[in-house]
C-alpha positions in Angstrom: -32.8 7.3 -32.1 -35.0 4.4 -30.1 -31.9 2.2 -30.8 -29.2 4.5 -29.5 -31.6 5.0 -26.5 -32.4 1.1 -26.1 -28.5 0.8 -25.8 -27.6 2.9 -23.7 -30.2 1.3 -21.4 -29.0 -2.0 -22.0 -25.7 -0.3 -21.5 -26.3 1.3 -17.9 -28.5 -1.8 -16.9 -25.4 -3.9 -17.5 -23.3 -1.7 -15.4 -25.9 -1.8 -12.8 -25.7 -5.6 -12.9 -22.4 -5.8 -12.4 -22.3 -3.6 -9.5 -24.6 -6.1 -8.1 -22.6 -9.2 -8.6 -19.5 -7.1 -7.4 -20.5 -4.9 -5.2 -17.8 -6.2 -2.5 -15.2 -6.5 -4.8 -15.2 -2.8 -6.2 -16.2 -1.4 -2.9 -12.5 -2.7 -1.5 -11.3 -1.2 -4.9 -12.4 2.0 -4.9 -10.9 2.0 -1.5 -8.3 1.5 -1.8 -8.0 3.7 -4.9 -9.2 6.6 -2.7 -6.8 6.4 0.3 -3.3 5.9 -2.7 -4.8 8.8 -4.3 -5.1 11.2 -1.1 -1.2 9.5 -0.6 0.2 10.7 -3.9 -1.4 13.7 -3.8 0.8 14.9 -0.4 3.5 13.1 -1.2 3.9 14.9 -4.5 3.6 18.8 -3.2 5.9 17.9 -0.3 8.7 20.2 -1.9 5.8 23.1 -1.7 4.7 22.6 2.0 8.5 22.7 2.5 9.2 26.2 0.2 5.8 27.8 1.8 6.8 27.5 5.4 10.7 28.1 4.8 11.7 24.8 6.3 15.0 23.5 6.6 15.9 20.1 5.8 16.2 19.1 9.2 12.5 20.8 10.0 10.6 18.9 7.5 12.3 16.2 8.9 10.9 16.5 12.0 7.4 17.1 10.3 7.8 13.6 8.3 8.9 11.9 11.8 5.6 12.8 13.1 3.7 11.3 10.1 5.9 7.7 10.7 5.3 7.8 14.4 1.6 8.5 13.5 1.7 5.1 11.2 2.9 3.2 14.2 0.1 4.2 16.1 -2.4 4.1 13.7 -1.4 0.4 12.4 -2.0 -0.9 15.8 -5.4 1.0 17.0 -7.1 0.3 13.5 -7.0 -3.2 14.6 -8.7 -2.6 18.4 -11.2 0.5 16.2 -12.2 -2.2 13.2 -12.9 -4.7 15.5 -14.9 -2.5 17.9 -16.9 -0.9 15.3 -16.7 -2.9 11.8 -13.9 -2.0 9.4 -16.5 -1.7 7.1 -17.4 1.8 9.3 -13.7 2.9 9.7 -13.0 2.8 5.9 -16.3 4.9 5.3 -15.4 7.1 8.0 -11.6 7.2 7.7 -11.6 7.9 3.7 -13.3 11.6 4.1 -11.2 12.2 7.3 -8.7 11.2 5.8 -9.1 13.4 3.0 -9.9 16.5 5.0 -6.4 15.9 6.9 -4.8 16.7 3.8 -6.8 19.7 3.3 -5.7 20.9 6.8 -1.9 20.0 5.9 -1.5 22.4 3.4 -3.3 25.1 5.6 -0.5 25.0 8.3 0.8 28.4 9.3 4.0 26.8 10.6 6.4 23.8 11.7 4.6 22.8 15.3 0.8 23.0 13.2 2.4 20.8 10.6 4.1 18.2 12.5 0.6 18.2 14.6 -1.4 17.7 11.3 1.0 14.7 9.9 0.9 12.8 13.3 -3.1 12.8 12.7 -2.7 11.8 8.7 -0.4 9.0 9.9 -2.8 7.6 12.4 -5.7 8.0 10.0 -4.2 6.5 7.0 -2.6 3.4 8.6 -6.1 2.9 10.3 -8.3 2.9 7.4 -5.5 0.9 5.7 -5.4 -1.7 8.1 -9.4 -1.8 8.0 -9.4 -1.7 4.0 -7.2 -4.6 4.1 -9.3 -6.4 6.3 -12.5 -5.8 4.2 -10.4 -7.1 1.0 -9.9 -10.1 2.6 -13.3 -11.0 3.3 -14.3 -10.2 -0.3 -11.6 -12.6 -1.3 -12.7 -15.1 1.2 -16.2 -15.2 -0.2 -15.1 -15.3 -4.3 -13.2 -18.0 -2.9 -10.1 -16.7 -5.5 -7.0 -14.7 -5.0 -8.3 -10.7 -5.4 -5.4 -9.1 -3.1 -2.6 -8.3 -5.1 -5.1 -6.6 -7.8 -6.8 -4.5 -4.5 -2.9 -3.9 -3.5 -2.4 -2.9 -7.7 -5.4 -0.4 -7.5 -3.6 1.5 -4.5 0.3 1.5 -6.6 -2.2 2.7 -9.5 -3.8 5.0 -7.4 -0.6 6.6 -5.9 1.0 7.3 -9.5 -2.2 9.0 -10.3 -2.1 11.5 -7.5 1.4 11.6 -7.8 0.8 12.9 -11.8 -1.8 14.9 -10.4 0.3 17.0 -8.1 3.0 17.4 -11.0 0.5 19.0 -13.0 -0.8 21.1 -10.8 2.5 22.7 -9.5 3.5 23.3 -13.3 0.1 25.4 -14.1 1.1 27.0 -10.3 -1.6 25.7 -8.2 -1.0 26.2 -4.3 -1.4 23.1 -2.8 -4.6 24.0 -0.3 -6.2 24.4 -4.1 -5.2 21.2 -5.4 -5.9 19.5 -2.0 -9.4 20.9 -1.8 -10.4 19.8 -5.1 -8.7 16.0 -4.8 -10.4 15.7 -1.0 -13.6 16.7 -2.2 -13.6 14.9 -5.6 -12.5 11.6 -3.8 -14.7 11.8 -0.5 -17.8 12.7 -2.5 -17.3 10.0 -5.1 -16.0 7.5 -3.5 -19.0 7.5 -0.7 -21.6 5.9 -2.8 -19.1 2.9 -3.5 -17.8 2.4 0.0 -21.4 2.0 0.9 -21.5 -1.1 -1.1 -18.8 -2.7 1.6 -19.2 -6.0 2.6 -21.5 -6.2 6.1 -20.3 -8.6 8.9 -22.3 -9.7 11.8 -20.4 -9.8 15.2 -20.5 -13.6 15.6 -18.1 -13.4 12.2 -16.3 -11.4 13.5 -15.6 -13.2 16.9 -15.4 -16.2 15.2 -11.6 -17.1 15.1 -10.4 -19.8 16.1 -7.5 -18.2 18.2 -7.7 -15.5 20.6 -5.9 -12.3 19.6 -2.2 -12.5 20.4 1.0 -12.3 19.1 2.3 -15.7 17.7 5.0 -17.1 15.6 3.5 -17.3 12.8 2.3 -14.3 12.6 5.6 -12.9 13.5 7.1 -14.6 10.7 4.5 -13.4 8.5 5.6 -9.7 9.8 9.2 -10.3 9.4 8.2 -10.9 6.1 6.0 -7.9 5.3 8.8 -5.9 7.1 11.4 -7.1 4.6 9.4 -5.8 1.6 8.3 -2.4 3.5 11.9 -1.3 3.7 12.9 -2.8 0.6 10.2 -0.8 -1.4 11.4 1.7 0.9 14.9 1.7 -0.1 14.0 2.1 -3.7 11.3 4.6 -3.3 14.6 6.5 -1.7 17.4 5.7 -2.9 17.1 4.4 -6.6 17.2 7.7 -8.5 20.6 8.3 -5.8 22.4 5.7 -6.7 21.7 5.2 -10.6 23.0 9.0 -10.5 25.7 8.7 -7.9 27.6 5.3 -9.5 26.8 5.5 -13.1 27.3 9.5 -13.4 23.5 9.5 -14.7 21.7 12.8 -15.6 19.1 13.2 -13.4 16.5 12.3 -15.5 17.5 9.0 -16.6 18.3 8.6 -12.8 14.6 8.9 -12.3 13.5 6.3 -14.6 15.1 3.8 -12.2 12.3 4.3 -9.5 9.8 5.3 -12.5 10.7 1.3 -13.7 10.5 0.4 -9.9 6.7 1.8 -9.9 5.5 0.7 -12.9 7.0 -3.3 -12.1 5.3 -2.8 -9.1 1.8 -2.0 -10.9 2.2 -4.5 -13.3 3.3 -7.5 -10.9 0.0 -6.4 -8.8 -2.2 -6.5 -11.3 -1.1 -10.0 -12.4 -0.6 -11.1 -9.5 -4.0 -12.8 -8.6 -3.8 -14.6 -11.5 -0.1 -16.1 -11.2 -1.1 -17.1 -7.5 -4.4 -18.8 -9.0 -2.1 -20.7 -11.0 0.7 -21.7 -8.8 0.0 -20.8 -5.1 1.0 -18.6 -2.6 4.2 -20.3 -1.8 5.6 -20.5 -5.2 4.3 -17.1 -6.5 6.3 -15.3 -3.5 9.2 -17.8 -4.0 9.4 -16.9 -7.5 8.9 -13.5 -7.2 11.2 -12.8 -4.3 13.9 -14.6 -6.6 12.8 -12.2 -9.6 13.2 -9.5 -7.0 16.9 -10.7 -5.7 18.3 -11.5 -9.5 17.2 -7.5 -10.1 18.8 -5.7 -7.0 22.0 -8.2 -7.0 22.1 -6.9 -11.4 21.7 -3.1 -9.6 24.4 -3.4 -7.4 27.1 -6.0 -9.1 27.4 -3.8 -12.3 26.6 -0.2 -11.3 25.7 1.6 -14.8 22.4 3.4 -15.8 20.9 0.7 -18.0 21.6 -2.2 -15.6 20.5 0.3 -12.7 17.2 0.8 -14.2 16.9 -3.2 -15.4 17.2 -4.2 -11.8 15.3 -1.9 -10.2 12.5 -2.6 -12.7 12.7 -6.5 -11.8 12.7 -5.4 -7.9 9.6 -3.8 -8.3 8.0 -7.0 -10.3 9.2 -9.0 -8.0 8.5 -7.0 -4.6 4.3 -6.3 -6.1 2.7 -9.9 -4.9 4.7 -9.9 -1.6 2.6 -7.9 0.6 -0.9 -8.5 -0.7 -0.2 -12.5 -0.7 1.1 -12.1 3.2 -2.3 -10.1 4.3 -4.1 -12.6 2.5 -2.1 -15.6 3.9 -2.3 -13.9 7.7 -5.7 -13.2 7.2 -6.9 -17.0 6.1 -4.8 -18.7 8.9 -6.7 -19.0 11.7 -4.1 -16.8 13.8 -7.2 -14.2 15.7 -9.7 -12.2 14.3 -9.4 -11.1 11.3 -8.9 -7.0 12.3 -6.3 -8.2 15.0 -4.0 -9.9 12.8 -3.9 -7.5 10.0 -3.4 -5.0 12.5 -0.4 -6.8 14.0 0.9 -8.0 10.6 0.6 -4.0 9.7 2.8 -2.8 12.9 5.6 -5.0 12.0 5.4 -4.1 8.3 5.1 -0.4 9.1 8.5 -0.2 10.9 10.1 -1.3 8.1 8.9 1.5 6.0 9.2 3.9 8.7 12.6 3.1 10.0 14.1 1.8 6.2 15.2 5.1 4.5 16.8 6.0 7.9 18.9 2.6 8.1 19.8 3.2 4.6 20.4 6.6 4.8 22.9 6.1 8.0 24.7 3.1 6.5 25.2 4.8 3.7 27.1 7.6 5.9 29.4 5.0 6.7 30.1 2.4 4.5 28.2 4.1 1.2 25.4 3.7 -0.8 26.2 0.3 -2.7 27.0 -1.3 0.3 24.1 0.1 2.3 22.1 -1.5 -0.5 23.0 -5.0 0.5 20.7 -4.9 3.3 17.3 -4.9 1.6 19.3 -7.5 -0.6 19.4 -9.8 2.4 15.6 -8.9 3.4 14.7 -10.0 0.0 17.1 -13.4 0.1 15.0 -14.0 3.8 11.8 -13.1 2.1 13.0 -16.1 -0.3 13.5 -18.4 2.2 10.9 -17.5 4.3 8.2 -18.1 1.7 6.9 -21.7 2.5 5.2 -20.1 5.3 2.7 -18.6 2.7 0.8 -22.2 2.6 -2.6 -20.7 3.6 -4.3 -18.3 0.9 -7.5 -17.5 -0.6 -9.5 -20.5 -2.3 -8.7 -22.9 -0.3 -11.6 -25.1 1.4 -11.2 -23.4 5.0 -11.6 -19.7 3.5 -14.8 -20.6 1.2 -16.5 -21.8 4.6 -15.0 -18.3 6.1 -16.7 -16.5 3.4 -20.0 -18.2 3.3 -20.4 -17.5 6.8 -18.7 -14.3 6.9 -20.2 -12.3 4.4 -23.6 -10.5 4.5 
């Protein structure tokens, strides 16, 4: 008996210890974590919300629109909030708001208190994301290592999770408020102690840059960039399942395994992707990768058939995973403004694309078809490709360590 209790001491005193040595690190985590998981969660029970309030297609339309233009908004006053008041304080505050919005979204009595509730979950979603962003750049700043693409893996993990969540919850019949309560409290309540454990900055950090904040064309580029993925994960968050089903004459479930392999190549190219860019840098890791992620959708759309449909997709979504975490982490070590401005700015660009991407597919598609609506996330993924020499500045190298050091409290 005194050994099982002597390791189970050693046991929790080892977890305790590395809590310490990574306090910063699985602070970002479990943020990230916690705002996918409140994502997945809505996102699954939409068809609910929609069957509750007997809305058309058109209405729930409208209610999405309000969440999009809430992004928008949100993306670019989660840079002017973080900077005011610490992202550190918008992530600890945002994550329970956050959470609560959610609660309230499933409570709406009708369209107007919907679309109402969505413009508020947009704004506070894309603010804590930009401030959670910012945050995992200055932990990755001060390890002095890439750490962004696993951060960007724990949100993909975090969104199937709530996503699986949702599914079983509407097969035992659970009304979404009930699920929604139990995921907002569960995730505010215990993801607080963890968030707490986010990195401190003092002001002179955070004023340190060595540009003023502005738009520049670097950073544009950078955007473009992040834009390009947005609506190419867009596209196949979308349109996938459609068009494995549509061209190949696939049931609909092996239709769904196209976006299914999409997710899970997302997940896994996250998760390794610290390690590759470690290995070979930021340039070649998105240069690579974006070429991974061309050779899948050209596969998709050259030879239309279920398992090439599914092949490509899958090598879209391992090729699409490192893209936006290496950009944040590129934008956010190259000297282009404080660090809340750019991600902010980077974020608005990027947001646009995921906003405005399904409805550019959607019309093209209207008018030329599916296939051929496809090729233009084919050509933001060729630009992404070419554009990926502007990637030179990432974490590890000598002028984030000093960063870091000085950042990080």
């Amino acid at each position: 008996m005194q050994n099982v209790i002597e390791r189970e001491s050693t046991r929790v005193e080892g977890m305790a210890g590395f809590l310490d040595r990574h306090s910063g690190r699985v602070a970002v985590a479990t943020a990230f974590l916690a705002h996918s998981l409140i994502a997945g969660s809505w996102a699954s029970r939409i068809p609910a919300i929609k069957h509750s309030l007997d809305l058309s297609d058109g209405q729930l339309g409208v209610a999405l629109f309000g969440m999009a233009a809430g992004t928008l908004v949100g993306g670019r006053a989660g840079g002017v909030v973080a900077g005011r008041f610490g992202a550190r304080t918008v992530v600890r505050a945002g994550i329970p708001v956050f959470a609560a919005t959610l609660v309230v979204a499933a409570l709406a009595g009708d369209l107007a208190a919907l679309t109402a509730t969505m413009v508020v979950f947009g704004v506070v979603a894309a603010m804590v994301d930009v401030a959670m962003n910012a945050e995992a750049v200055v932990v990755e700043r001060a390890a002095a290592r890439p750490l962004m693409s696993g951060f960007h893996g724990m949100w993909s993990l975090g969104l199937l999770c709530g996503a699986l969540v949702g599914v079983l919850a509407a097969a035992a019949g659970a009304r979404p408020a009930h699920q929604f309560a139990i995921v907002a409290a569960v995730v505010a309540a215990g993801s607080a102690p963890l968030l707490a454990r986010l990195p401190r900055r003092a002001a002179r950090a955070r004023a340190a840059g060595s540009a003023p904040d502005a738009w520049s064309l670097s950073l544009v580029i950078l955007g473009l960039i992040a834009f390009g993925s947005f609506l190419s994960e867009g596209a196949a968050a979308d349109w996938s399942a459609v068009y494995i089903r549509d061209e190949a004459g696939a049931t609909s479930a092996v239709a769904a395994a196209g976006f299914a392999g999409f997710s899970l190549g997302m997940v896994a190219a996250r998760f390794a992707g610290d390690r590759a860019g470690a290995a070979v840098g930021p340039v070649r890791l998105v240069g690579v990768s974006a070429t991974v992620a061309l050779a899948g959708l050209a596969l998709a759309l050259a030879v239309p058939g279920a398992a090439t449909g599914i092949i490509g997709f899958t090598l879209l979504g391992l090729g699409l995973g490192p893209v936006i975490p290496t950009v944040v982490s590129a934008a956010g070590n190259a000297g282009l403004g404080t660090l809340e401005g750019v991600v902010s700015r980077l974020f608005t660009i990027g947001y646009f694309g995921g906003v405005s991407g399904p409805a550019i597919i959607g019309f093209a598609s209207s008018q030329v078809g599916l296939r051929a609506a496809l090729l233009i996330p084919l050509c933001l993924v060729a630009g992404i490709v070419l554009a990926s020499g502007r990637l030179s500045t990432g974490a590890g190298e000598p002028r984030s360590v000093e960063a870091g050091r000085a950042g990080v409290s």
